[in-house]
Biotite code that builds the C-alpha atoms (Angstrom):
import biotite.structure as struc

atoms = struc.array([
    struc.Atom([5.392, -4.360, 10.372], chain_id="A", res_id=1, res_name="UNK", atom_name="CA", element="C"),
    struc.Atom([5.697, -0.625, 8.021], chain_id="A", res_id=2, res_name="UNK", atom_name="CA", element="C"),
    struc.Atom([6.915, 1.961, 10.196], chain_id="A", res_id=3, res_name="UNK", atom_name="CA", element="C"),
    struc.Atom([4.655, 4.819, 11.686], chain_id="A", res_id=4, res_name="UNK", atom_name="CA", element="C"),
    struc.Atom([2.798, 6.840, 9.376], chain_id="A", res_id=5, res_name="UNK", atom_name="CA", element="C"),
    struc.Atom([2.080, 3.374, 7.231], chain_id="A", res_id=6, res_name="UNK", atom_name="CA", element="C"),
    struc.Atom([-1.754, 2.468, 7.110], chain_id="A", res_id=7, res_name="UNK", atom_name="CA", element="C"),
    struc.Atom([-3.467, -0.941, 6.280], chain_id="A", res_id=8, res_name="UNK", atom_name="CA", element="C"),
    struc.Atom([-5.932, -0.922, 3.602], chain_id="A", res_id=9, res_name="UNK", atom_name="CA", element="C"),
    struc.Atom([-7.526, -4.147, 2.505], chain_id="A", res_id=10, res_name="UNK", atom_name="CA", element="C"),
    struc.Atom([-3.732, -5.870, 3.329], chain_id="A", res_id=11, res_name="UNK", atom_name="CA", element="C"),
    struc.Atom([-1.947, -3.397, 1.506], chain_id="A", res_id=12, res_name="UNK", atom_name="CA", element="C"),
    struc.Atom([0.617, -0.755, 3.438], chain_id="A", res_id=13, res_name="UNK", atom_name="CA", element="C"),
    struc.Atom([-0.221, 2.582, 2.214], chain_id="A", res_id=14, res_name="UNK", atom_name="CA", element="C"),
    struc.Atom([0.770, 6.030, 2.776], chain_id="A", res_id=15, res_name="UNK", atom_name="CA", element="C"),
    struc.Atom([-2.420, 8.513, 3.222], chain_id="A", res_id=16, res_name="UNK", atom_name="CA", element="C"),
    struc.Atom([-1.908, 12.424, 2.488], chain_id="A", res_id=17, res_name="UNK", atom_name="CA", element="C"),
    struc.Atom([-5.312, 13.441, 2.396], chain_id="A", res_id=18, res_name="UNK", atom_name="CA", element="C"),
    struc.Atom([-7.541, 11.163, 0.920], chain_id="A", res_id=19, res_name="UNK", atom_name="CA", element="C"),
    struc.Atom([-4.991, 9.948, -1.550], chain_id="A", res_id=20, res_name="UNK", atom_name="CA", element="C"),
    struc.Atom([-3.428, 6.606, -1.316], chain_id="A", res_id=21, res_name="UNK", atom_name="CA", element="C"),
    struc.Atom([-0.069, 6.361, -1.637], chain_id="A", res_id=22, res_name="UNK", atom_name="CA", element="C"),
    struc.Atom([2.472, 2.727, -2.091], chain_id="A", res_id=23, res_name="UNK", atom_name="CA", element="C"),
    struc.Atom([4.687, 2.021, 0.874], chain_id="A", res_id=24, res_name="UNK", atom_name="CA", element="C"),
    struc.Atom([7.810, 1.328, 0.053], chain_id="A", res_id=25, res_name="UNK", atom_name="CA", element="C"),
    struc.Atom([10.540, 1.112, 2.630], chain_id="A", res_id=26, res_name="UNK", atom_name="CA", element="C"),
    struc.Atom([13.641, 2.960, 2.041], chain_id="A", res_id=27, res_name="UNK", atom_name="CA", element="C"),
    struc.Atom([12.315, 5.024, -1.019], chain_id="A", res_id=28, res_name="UNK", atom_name="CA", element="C"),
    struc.Atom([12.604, 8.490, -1.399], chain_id="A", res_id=29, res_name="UNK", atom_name="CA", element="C"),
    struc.Atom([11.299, 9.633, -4.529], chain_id="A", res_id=30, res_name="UNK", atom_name="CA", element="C"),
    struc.Atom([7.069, 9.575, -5.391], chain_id="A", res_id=31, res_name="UNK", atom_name="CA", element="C"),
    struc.Atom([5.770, 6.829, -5.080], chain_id="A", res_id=32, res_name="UNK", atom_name="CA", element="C"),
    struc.Atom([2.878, 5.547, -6.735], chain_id="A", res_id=33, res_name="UNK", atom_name="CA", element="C"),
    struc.Atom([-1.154, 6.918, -6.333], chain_id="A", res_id=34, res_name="UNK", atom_name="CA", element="C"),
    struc.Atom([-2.710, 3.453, -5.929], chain_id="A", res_id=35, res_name="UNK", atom_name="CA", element="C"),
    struc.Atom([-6.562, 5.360, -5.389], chain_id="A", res_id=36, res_name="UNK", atom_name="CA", element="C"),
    struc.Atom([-8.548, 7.125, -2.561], chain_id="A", res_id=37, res_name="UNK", atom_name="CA", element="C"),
    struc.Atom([-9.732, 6.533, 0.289], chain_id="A", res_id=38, res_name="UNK", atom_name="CA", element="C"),
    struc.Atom([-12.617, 7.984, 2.055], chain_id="A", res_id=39, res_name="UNK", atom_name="CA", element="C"),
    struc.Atom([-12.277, 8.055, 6.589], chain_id="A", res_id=40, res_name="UNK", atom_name="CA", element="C"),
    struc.Atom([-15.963, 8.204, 7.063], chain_id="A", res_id=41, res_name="UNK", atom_name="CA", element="C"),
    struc.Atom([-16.991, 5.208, 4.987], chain_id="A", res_id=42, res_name="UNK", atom_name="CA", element="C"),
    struc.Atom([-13.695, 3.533, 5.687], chain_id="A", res_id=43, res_name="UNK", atom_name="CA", element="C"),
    struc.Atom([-13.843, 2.503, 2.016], chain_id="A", res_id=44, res_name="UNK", atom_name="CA", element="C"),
    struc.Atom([-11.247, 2.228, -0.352], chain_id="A", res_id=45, res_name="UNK", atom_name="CA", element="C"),
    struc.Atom([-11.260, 3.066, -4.373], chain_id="A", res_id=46, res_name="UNK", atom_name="CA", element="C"),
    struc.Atom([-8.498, 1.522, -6.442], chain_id="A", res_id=47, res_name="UNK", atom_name="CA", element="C"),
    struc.Atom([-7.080, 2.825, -9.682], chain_id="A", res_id=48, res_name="UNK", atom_name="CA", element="C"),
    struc.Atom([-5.727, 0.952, -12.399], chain_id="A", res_id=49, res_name="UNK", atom_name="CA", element="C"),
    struc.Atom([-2.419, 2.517, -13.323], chain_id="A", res_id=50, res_name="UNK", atom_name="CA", element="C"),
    struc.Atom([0.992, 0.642, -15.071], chain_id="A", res_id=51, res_name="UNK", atom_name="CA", element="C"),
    struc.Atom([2.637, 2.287, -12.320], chain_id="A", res_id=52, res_name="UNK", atom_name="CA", element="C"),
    struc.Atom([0.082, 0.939, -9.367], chain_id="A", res_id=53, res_name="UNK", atom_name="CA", element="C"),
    struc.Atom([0.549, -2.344, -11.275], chain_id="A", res_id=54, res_name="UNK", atom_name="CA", element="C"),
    struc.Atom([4.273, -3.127, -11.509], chain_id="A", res_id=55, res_name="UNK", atom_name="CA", element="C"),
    struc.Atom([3.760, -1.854, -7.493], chain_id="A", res_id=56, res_name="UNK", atom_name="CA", element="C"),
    struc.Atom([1.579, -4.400, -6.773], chain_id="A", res_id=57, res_name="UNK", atom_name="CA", element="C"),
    struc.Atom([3.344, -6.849, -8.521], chain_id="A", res_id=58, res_name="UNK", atom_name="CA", element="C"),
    struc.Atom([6.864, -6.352, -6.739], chain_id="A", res_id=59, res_name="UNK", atom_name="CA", element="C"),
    struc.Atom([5.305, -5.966, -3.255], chain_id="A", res_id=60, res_name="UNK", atom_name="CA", element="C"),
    struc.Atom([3.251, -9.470, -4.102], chain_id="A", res_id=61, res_name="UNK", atom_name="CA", element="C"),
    struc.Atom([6.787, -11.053, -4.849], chain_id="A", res_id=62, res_name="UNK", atom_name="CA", element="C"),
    struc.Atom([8.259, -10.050, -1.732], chain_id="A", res_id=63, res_name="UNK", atom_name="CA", element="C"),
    struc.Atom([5.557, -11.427, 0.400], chain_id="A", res_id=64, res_name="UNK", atom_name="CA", element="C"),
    struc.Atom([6.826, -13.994, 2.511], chain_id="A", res_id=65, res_name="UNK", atom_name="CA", element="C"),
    struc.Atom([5.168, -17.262, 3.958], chain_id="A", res_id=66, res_name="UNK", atom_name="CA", element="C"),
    struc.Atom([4.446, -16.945, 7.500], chain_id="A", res_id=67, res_name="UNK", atom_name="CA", element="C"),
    struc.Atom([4.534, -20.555, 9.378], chain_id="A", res_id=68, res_name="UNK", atom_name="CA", element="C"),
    struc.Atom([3.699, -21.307, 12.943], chain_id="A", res_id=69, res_name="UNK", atom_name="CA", element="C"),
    struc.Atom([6.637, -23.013, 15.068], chain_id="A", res_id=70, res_name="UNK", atom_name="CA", element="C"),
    struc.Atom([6.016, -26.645, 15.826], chain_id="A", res_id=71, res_name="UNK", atom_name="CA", element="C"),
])
């Protein structure tokens, strides 16, 4: 689970300063990617198509891991 401060937006952690969507990424210090905006009242999210938002995406996708249920 991202730590506090880390928002869930359509399955995707995100950072929110403003209305501005920010990546997650755990243990980074430097800026981080705008992935789009996002709008409180409507609750609805608009993504932007950057290379940066991309290769984002991309690496978080590979380090999603299979969750099972114990038998």
């Amino acid at each position: 689970m991202p730590s506090h401060g880390v928002d869930i937006i359509d399955g995707i952690p995100v950072i929110l300063k403003g209305n501005v969507m920010h990546a997650f990424q755990p243990g980074v210090l430097t800026t981080t990617p705008t992935l789009g905006t996002y709008d409180t009242a409507t609750k609805k999210a608009t993504w932007v198509s950057t290379d940066a938002a991309e290769a984002w995406v991309a690496s978080y996708k590979e380090t999603l891991a299979a969750r099972s249920r114990k038998t």
